[in-house]
N, C-alpha and C positions, 0 to 999 in steps of 0.2 A: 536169320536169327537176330543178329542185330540190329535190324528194322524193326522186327518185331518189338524189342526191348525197348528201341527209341518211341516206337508207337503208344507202348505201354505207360511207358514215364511220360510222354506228354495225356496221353488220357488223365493220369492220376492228379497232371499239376491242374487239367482244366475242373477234375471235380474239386478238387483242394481251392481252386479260384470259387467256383458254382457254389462250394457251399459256403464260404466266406460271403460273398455275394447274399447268401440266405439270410447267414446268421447277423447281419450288420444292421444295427440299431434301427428301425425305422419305426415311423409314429404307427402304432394302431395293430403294428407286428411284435412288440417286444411287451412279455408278461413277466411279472411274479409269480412263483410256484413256492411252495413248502414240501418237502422232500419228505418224505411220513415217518419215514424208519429213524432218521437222523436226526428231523426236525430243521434240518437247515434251509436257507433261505436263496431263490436259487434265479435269473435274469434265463428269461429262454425263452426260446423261439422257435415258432411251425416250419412248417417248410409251406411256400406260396398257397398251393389248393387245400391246406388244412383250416377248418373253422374251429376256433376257439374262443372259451365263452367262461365268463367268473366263474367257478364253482367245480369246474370238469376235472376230472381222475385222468392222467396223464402216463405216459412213460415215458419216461426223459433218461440221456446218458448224464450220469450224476459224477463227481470227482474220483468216486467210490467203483461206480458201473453204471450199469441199467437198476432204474429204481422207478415207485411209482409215487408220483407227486401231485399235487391239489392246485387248482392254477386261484391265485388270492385275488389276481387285476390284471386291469395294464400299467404299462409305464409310461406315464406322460412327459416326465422330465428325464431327457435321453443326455441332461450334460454330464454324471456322474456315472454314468453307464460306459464299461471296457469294452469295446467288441469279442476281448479274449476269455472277457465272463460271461460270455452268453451259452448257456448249455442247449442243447440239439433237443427240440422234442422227438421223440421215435413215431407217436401215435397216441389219440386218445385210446384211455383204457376201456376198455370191454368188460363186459359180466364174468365175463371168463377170467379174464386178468385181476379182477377183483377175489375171485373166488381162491384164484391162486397164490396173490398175497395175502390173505387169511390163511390158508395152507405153509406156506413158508412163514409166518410167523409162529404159529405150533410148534414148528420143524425150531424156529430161532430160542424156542425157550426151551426146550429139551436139549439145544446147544450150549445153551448158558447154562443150564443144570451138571451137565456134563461138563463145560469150562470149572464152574464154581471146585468139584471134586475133585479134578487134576489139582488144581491151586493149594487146595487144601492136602493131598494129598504131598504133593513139592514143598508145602509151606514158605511160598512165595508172600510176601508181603506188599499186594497187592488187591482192590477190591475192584470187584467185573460190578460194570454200573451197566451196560447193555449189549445184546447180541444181533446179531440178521444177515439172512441170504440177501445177498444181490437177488435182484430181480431175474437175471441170466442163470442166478445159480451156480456162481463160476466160484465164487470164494466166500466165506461168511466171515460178518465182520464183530471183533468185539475190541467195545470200547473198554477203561481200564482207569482207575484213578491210582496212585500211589506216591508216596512221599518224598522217596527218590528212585534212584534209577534200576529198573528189575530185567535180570536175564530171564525172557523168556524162551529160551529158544528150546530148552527142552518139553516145557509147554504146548509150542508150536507143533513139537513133532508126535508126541502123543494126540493131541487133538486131529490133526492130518489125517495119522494111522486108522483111529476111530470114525471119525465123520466122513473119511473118503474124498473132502475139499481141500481148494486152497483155503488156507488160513492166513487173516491178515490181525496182527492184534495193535491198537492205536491206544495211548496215553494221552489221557485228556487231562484238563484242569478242574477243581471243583466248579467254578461257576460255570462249564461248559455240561458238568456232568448234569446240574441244574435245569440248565438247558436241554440237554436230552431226556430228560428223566419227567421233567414239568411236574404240575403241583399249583396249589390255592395259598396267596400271597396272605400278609395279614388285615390287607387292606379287603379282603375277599374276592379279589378276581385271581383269575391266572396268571401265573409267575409272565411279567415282562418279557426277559429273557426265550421264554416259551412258545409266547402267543404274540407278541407284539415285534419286538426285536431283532434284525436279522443280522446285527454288528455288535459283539460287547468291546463297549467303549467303556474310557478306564472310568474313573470313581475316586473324590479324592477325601477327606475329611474337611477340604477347606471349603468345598461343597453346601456340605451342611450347615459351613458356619457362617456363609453368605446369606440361607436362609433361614438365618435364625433357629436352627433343629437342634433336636437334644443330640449332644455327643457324647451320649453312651453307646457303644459299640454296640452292645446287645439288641438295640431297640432298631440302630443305624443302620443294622447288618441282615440281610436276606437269609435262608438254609445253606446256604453256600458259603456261611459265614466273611464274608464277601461286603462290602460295602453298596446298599439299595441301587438299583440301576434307573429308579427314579430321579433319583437326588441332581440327576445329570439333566430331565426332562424340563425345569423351569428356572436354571440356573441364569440361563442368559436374560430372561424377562428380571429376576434378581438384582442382577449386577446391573442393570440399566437402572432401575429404581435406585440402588445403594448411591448411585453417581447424586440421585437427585435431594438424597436423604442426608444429614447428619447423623455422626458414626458416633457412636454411645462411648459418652465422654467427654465429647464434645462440650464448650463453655460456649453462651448463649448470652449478650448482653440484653437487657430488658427493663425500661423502668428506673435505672439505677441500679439493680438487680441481676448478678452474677449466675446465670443456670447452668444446672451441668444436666448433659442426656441422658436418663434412664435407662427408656426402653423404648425399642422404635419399632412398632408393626408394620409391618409391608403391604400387607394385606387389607387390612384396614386402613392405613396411611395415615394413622396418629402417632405423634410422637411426647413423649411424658418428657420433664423438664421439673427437675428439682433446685431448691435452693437450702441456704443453709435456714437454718429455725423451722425445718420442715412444709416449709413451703413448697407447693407442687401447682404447678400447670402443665394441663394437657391440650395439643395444638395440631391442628390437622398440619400435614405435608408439605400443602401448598401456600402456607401461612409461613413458612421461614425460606429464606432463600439463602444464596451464594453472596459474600460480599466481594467486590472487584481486586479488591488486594487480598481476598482468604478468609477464611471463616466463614461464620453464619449469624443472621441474623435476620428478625421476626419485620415483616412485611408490615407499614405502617395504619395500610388500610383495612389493616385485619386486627390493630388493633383494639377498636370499640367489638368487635363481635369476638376478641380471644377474651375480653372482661367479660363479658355475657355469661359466654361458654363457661368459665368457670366460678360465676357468682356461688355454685353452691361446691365448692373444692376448700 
């Protein structure tokens, strides 16, 4: 008997080696997947004789369980890649496995109908942003936003009794519920977060003020009321330009002529320079430099073409 057992445990450690052995980063073996129920974002990998291809319907073990996911690529840069985040595919999906998560998500919204009615019936202060069966069918999950902290536990055990599952209920944050929820941005595409996104990275106001953007919350701020997760996407191209720019305020000798900076486009890479008696010059980017001991000043051989440029100012 005890042979047996030692036999056992070493079988177990050699599969625990094998599929470590699988699952470890290799070029041309390691994909993106998008998780469909959750929306999240997920590093996985075949087992050696599986072929996979962009576009394919998958079942993969997900943090959650068995779930079915959408394979997005491969991974070509394996340096930010854990070996511990790599999730197991089970198998491409089949017609059948398709038909059956269309089937369980029916099943998921007559859950969340029924979630919605306990809640309300508790008057838990609490709002159910989404529901769904594991793939396995072993627990249904509902996500959950709320403002502090809610006992659910008598929740839990009415929903149990009714639905005959485990029940798992998880407390999200608004910008995640965004994310799970997705939605058309005002720029007209699909929320970031959604479609693009597989990290929410933080978002600050100083963000905006790097690029020049209005700081009105309202305009700043996604449905998630949440600061844009854009703001975060051209900050660094930003801040490399600001090094090269003068910072609005800035004094500018010229001429015999004292300017101070207006406004400075990024974008276009002009920058406005006013004086007192309402004098105004306007000067591309590259026409003012860095002086060796600090400050700023206008580059000499630009200045016949900065009088040009502004003959009619």
């Amino acid at each position: 008997m005890r042979n047996l057992t030692l036999l056992m445990k070493k079988d177990k450690k050699k599969q625990t080696e094998n599929s470590s052995e699988e699952l470890a980063p290799q070029p041309g073996n390691l994909w993106r997947a998008r998780v469909i129920s959750t929306n999240d974002f997920e590093f996985c990998s075949p087992s050696l004789d599986m072929e996979i291809a962009q576009g394919d319907f998958i079942i993969m073990l997900t943090r959650y369980g068995m779930d079915l996911a959408q394979i997005l690529g491969p991974v070509s840069n394996l340096a930010s890649v854990k070996t511990t985040g790599i999730r197991r595919i089970v198998r491409i999906a089949s017609e059948k496995d398709l038909s059956r998560f269309h089937s369980l998500e029916k099943l998921g919204k007559k859950a969340f109908e029924i979630c919605n009615e306990k809640i309300s019936e508790l008057k838990l202060a609490m709002k159910l942003v989404s529901s769904h069966y594991t793939f396995d069918e072993r627990k249904i999950l509902f996500f959950f936003t709320a403002e502090n902290r809610v006992d659910f536990r008598e929740l839990v055990r009415l929903l149990a009794t009714q639905l005959k599952k485990r029940i798992e209920l998880r407390q999200i944050e608004a910008r995640e519920e965004t994310r799970v929820v997705g939605g058309v941005a005002v720029c007209g595409r699909l929320y970031c977060c959604h479609s693009i996104t597989d990290q929410l990275a933080a978002v600050s106001i100083k963000m905006a003020k790097v690029q020049n953007l209005s700081l009105n919350l309202l305009k700043a701020s996604g449905p998630c009321n949440r600061l844009l997760c854009c703001l975060s996407y051209e900050l660094e191209n930003y801040t490399g330009e600001r090094k090269l720019m003068p910072r609005r305020g800035a004094r500018i000798a010229h001429e015999g002529v004292i300017y101070e900076v207006g406004e400075v486009n990024m974008l276009s890479r002009r920058i406005q320079l006013f004086a007192s008696g309402g004098r105004r010059i306007c000067v591309s980017a590259s026409s003012i430099v860095k002086k060796t001991g600090g400050g700023w000043k206008i580059r000499s051989d630009k200045v016949d073409e900065l009088a040009a440029e502004n003959e009619g100012i």
